[in-house]
TORFIKE-883536 format. One line per 3 residues: number of its first residue (from 1); their letters; for each residue x, z, y of C-alpha. Coordinates in Angstrom, 1 decimal. Example, Ala and Ser with C-alpha at 12.3 -4.5 7.8 and 13.67 -1.06 7.14 Angstrom:
REM residues 2
1 = as = 12.3 7.8 -4.5  13.7 7.1 -1.1
//
This chain:
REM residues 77
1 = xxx = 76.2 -45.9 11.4  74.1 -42.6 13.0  71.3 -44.9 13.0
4 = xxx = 71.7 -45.4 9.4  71.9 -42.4 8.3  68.7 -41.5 10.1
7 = xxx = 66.9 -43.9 8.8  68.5 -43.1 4.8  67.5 -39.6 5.3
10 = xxx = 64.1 -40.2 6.5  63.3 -42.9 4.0  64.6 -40.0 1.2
13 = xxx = 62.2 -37.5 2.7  59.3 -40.3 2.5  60.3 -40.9 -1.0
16 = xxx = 60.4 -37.5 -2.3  57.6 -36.1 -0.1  55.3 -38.7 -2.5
19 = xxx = 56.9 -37.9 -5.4  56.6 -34.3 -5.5  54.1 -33.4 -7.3
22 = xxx = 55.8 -35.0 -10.5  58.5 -32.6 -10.1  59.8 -29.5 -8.6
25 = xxx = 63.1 -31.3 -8.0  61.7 -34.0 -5.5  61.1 -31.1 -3.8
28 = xxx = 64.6 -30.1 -3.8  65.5 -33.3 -3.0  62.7 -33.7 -0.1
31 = xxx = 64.6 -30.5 1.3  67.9 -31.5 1.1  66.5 -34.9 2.9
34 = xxx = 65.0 -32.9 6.0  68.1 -31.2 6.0  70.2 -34.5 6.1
37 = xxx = 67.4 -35.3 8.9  68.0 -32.2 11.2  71.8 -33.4 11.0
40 = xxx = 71.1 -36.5 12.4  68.3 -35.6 15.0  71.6 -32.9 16.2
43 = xxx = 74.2 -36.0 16.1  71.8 -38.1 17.8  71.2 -35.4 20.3
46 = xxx = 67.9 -35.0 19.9  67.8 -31.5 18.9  64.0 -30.6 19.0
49 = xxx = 63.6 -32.9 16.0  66.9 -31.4 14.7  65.3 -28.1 14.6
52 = xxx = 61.6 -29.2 13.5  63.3 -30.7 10.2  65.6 -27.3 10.2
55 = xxx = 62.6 -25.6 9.2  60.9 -28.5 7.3  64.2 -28.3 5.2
58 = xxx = 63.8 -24.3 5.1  60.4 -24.3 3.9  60.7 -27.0 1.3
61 = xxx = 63.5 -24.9 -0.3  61.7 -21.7 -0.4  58.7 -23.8 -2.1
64 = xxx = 61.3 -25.3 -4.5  62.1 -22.0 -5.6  59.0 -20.5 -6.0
67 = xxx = 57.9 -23.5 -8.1  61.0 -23.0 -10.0  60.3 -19.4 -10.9
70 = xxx = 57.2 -20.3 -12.0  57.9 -23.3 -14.3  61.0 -23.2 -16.7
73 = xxx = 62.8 -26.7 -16.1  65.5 -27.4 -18.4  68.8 -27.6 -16.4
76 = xx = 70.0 -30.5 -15.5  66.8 -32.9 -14.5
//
């Protein structure tokens, strides 16, 4: 099950890594996917890659939010 997690989460951050530029919230989502990738590099007791997608995760949602500030997305998409 760890496994697949890892590799979900991973494919998510793929996804929405090539998607962002259509939308500020595939950033969002690409940060919330390093996030669920730092969770699984700590289960899998690999924390160096736990921490490295920590602040992948970190940096995507201060990005998010500055894009957000600067663009007015109507709630909800």
């Amino acid at each position: 099950m760890l496994t697949v997690f890892g590799a979900v989460a991973v494919t998510a951050m793929m996804l929405c890594y090539a998607l962002e530029s259509r939308s500020p919230w595939f950033t969002l989502g690409f940060a919330w996917s390093c996030l669920a990738s730092s969770a699984y590099g700590w289960a899998s007791g690999t924390w160096p890659f736990g921490v490295v997608e920590l602040v992948w995760a970190l940096v995507a949602f201060r990005k998010w939010r500055v894009l957000i500030s600067r663009k007015a997305v109507p709630p909800g998409l």
